[in-house]
N, C-alpha and C positions, 0 to 999 in steps of 0.2 A: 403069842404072848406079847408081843412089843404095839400087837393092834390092840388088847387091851388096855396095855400102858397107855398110849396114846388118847386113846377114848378116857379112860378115869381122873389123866392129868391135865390133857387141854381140850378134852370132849367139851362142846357149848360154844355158846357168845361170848366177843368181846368187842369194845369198845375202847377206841383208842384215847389214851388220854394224856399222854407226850408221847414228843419225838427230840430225838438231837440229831441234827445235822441232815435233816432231809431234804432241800433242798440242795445242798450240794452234793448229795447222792445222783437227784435228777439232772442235774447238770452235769456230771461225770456223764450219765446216761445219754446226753447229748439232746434233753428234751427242752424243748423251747418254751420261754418267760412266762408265758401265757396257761397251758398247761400245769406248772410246776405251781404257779400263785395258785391256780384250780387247786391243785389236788394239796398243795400247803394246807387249804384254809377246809379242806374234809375231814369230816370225824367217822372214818370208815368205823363198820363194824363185820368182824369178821366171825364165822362160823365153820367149827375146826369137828367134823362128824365122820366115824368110817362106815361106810355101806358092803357088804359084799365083798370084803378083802382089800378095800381101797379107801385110801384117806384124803378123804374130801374137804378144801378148805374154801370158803366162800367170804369175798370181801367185798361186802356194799358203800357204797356211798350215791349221793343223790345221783352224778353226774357219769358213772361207772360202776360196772360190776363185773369182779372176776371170779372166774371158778378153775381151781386149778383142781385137777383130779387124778391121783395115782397108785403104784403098789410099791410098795419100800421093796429097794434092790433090783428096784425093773427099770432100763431106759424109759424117756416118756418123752414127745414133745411138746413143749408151753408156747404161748405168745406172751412176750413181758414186754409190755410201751410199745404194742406193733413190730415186736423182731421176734422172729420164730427159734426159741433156743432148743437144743437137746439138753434132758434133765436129766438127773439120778436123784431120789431121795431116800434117805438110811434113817434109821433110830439109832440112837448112840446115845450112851450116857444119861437117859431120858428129858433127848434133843430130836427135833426133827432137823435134819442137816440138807439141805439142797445145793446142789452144783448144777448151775444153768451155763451152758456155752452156747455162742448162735453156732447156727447153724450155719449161713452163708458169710465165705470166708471175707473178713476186712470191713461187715457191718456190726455192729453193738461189742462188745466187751464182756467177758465173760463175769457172772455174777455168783455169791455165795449168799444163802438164808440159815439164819438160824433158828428155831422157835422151841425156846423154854417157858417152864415156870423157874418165878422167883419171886421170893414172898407174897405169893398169891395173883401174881399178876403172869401176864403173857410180854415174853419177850422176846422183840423177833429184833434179828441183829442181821443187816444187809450188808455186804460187801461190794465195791466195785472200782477197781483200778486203787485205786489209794485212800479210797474213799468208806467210812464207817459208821455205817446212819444206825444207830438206836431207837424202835417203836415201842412205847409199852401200852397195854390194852390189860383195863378193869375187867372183870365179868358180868358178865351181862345176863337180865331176863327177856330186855325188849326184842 
């Protein structure tokens, strides 16, 4: 049931089209000037599809592309900004919720996603030390 959910709420593309505080997200993350102005100035667009029991989220941009891939309630391991975390991701409340921790003890910071709808938009809300970046993404056909 909850991969249906998934699929009928934030099934498709989207396009980013604000942020607040992303930049000091990346800089919590410990990512250097140069990078951070990179990926400031990107208008990823991300595609949110399940395959086979797994919820596939796909986020392009010119200079990067990630694909994160997994099953709700199953450990998984991601690479986020080149640190390799252990994941978990849940449906709740009709939220995708991810808890990333690295993996190797005293490098990166452990990280929280959140991905909703709200009034028509996609809202992914990142957490990391103190730090509370808001993305929101239009939907998209491109």
């Amino acid at each position: 049931m909850a991969l249906v959910e998934i699929q009928s709420q934030l099934g498709g593309k989207w396009k980013l089209d604000r942020s607040e505080n992303f930049d000091e997200f990346l800089k919590e993350l410990g990512l250097n000037v140069v990078f951070r102005k990179m990926a400031g100035a990107a208008n990823p667009v991300i595609e949110i599809k399940i395959e086979n029991e797994t919820v596939n989220i796909v986020s392009k941009v010119s200079f990067f592309n990630q694909v994160i891939s997994f099953k709700l309630d199953e450990p998984y391991q991601q690479n986020y900004e080149g640190l390799e975390m252990n994941c978990m991701s849940r449906w709740e409340n009709g939220k995708i919720i991810t808890e990333a921790n690295p993996i190797a003890e005293g490098k990166g910071k452990p990280q929280k996603f959140i991905r909703e709808i709200s009034n028509d938009e996609l809202v992914q809300t990142m957490y990391v030390g103190d730090v509370k970046c808001v993305r929101v993404f239009k939907r998209t056909s491109d």
